[in-house]
N, C-alpha and C positions, 0 to 999 in steps of 0.2 A: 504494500500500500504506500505511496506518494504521500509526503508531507507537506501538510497546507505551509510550512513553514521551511525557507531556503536555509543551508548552512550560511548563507551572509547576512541576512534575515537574524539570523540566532547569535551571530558577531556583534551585529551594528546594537543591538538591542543590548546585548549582554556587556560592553562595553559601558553604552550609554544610561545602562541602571546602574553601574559601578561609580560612574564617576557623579554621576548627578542624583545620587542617592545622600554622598557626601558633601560636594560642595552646595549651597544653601541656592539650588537652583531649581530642587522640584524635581524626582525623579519621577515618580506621576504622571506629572504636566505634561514632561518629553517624550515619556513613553504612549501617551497620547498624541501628541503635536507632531511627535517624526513617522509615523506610517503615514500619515494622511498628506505631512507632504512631501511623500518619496511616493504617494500613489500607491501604497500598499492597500489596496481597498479590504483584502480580507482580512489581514487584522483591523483593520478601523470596525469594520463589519462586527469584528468579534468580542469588538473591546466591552460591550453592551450587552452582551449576550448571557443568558443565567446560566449556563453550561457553554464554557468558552474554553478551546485548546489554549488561545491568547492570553487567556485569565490562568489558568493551570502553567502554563508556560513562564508567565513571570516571576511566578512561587518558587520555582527552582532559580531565579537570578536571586530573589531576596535570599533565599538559604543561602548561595553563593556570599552574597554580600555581608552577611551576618559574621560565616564562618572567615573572613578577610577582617572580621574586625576583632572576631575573636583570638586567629592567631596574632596580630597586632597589637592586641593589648594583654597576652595569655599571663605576662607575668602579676600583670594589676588585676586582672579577674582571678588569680588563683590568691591573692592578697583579701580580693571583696570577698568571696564567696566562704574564704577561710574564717572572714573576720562577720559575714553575715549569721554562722553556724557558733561561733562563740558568744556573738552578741543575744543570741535565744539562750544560748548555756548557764549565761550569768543573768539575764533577764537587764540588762543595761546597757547603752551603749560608752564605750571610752573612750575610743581613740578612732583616729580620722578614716581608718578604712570603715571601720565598724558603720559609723555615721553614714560615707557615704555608700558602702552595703544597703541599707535605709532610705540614703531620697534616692536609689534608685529603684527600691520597690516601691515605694510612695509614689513617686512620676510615671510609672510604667500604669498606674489601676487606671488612672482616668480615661486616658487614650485606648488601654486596652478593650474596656468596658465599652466604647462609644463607638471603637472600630466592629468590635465584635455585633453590636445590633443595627449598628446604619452604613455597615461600608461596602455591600451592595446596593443599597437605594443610594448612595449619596455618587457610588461611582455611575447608576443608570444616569441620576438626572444631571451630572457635573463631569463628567469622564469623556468631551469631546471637546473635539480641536477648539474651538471659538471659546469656547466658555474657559480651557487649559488655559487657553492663549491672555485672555482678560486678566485671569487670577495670576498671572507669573506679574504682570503686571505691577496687580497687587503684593504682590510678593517682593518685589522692588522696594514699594511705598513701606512695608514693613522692616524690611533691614534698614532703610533709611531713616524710619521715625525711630529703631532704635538707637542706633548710632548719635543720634542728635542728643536724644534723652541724655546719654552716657555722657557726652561733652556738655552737655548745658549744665548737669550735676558736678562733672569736672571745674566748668567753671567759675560756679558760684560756691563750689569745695564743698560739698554736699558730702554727708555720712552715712551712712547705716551701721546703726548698735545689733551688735552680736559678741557673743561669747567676753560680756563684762570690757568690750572696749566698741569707740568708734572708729571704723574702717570709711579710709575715702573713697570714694568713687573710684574703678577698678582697680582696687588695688586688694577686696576681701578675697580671702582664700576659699577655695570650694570645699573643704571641709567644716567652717562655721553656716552651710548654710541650716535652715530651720527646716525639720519637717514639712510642716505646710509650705514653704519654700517651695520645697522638692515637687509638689503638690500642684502648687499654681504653672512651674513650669511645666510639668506634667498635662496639666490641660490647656497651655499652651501646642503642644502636641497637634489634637483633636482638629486644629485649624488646616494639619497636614491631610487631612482626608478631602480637602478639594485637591483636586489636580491643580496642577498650578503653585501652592503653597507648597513652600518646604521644611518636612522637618527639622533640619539640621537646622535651620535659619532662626526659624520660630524659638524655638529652645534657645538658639545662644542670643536671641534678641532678648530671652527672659531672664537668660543668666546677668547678662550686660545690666540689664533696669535692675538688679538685683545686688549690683556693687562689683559682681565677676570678673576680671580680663578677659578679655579675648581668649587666650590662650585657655585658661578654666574653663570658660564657657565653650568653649569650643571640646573642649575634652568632657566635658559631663556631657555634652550633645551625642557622641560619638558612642561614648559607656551606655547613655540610656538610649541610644539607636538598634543597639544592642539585641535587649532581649524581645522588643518589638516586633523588630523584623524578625527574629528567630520564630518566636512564637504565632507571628500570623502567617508563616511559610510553612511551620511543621502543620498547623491546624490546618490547612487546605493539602498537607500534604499526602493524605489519601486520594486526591484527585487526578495525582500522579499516577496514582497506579490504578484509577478506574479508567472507566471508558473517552475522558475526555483526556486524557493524556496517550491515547493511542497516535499515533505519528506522526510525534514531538518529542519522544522523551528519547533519542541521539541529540536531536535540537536542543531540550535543557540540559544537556550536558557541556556540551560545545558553546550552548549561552552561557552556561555556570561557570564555566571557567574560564572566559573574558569575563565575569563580571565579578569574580574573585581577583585575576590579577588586577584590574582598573582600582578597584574597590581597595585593594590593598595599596597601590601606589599613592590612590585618594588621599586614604587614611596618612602614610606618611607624609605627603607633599603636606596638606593641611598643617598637620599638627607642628610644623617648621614656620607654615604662612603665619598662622594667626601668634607664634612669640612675637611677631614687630606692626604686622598689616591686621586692615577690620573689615567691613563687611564689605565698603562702599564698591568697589569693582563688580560683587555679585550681583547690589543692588543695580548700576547700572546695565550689566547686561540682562540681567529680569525684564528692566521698564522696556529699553531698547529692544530685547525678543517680542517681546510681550506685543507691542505698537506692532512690529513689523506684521507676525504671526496675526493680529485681531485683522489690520485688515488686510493678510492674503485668505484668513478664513473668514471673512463678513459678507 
C-alpha cells in the first residue's frame, strides 16, 4: 500500500516540528501554514479530520521532540525526578531541585487538563492556514508586550519579594519561584492550543513578567515542554499502531528522526541564545510571517 505521505513530506515536516516547537515560533501554526502553501492538499485535507494519518503522524515528531529534550537535559531531569521522589519522602520541599521538581508538576495540570478536553474542537475550529497565519501574528504582539513589560520594570527598578528578599527585574533565580507561580505560567501554556501561538514563547513571556532572565525563562520553558509533549504523544500513541497509522508509520520514523536531530540542535542553539539575546527577532518574524501568510491565505 502507497503512503499518503512522501519521504520528503516526512523531512520537511519533521524538521520543521523540531525547530519551531522550540524556538517561540508556533510549531502548530507551521505545521499548519507549510502544506497549504507547498500545495500539499492532502495533509491540509487531513489536518481537520477526527481520524487523520496527518494527526497520528505528528504524534511521532512530538515523541521525537520530547525524547531530544530529554537527552539534552538527562542530567537535570535525573537531579528533578530524584529530588521530586525525596520531596514526597520527607513530605517538604528544601532545596532548589526539589522546588523546581514542583512548578513543574504545578505548570504541566492546567494545560494538561485543557488540552486533554478541547484540543480536538479547538484544532477543528482554529487549525487552518488563515486563522494559523492571524495568530503567529499575535504571537508577535505577545513576545513583544513581554519584552516591554521586562524593560519598563527594569526601568523604573521594579522588584519582586520572594524567598525573605527583593529581586530586580530579571535578575530572580528560577528556583525562588512560588507554587502558584508555577501555576499561572502553567496556564499560560493553554494559549498554545491555537495554532499560531507558541508554547515556548508564552511560558518564557510569563517567566520574564515574573522577574526571570531570559536564560531561566527560557530553561523552565524547555523543562516544562517536556513532559507535555511526552504525555500528549504517548496518549495518542495507540493511534500509531491502529488503523490510522497504516502507511505512515516508515514516514514517522524518518519524521522522528529529523525532528529529534532539529529539536536537539534547537535545544542547544537556544539555550546559548537566550544567556545574552531576548525574544524580539522571534517576535519580529511572527508579525512579519504572520502579515505575509494572512494575506496569501485571505
Amino acid at each position: 500500500m502507497s503512503s499518503p505521505l512522501t519521504d520528503l513530506q516526512s523531512v520537511v515536516m519533521g524538521l520543521l516540528q523540531g525547530v519551531s516547537e522550540l524556538f517561540p515560533i508556533s510549531s502548530l501554526g507551521h505545521s499548519v501554514v507549510f502544506p497549504a502553501l507547498f500545495g500539499w492538499n492532502n495533509l491540509v485535507a487531513a489536518q481537520t479530520a477526527k481520524h487523520s494519518f496527518f494527526l497520528t503522524f505528528l504524534v511521532s515528531l512530538h515523541v521525537a521532540t520530547a525524547l531530544a529534550l530529554i537527552v539534552y537535559f538527562r542530567n537535570e531531569w535525573v537531579k528533578i525526578i530524584s529530588a521530586f521522589f525525596r520531596s514526597i519522602k520527607k513530605r517538604r520541599i528544601d532545596d532548589k531541585y526539589e522546588r523546581l521538581a514542583w512548578l513543574l508538576v504545578v505548570a504541566t495540570i492546567p494545560a494538561g487538563i485543557v488540552g486533554l478536553i478541547f484540543d480536538h474542537v479547538l484544532k477543528s475550529l482554529f487549525a487552518k492556514p488563515l486563522a494559523a497565519s492571524i495568530f503567529l501574528i499575535v504571537n508577535g504582539g505577545i513576545l513583544i508586550a513581554g519584552e516591554a513589560i521586562m524593560r519598563r520594570a527594569i526601568k523604573n527598578k521594579a522588584t519582586i519579594s520572594a524567598e525573605g528578599r527583593d529581586w530586580a527585574e530579571g535578575e530572580r533565580p528560577l528556583a525562588t519561584l512560588k507554587l502558584k507561580e508555577g501555576v499561572i505560567i502553567g496556564v499560560a501554556q493553554i494559549f498554545a492550543l491555537f495554532a499560531g501561538i507558541s508554547r515556548s514563547g508564552v511560558t518564557m513571556v510569563a517567566g520574564l513578567v515574573r522577574g526571570l532572565d531570559h536564560e531561566d525563562a527560557a530553561r523552565f520553558s524547555f523543562l516544562l515542554a517536556t513532559p507535555i509533549i511526552l504525555a500528549a504523544g504517548l496518549y495518542k500513541l495507540p493511534e500509531v499502531f491502529g488503523s490510522t497509522g497504516n502507511g505512515v508509520r516508515v514516514q514517522m520514523l524518518i519524521g522522528g528522526v529529523a525532528a529529534f536531530i532539529a529539536a536537539f540542535i534547537s535545544v542547544s542553539f537556544l539555550s546559548r541564545y537566550f544567556k545574552t539575546k531576548n525574544l524580539l527577532p522571534f517576535a519580529v518574524y511572527s508579525i512579519v510571517a504572520g502579515i505575509a501568510l494572512t494575506i496569501r491565505f485571505y
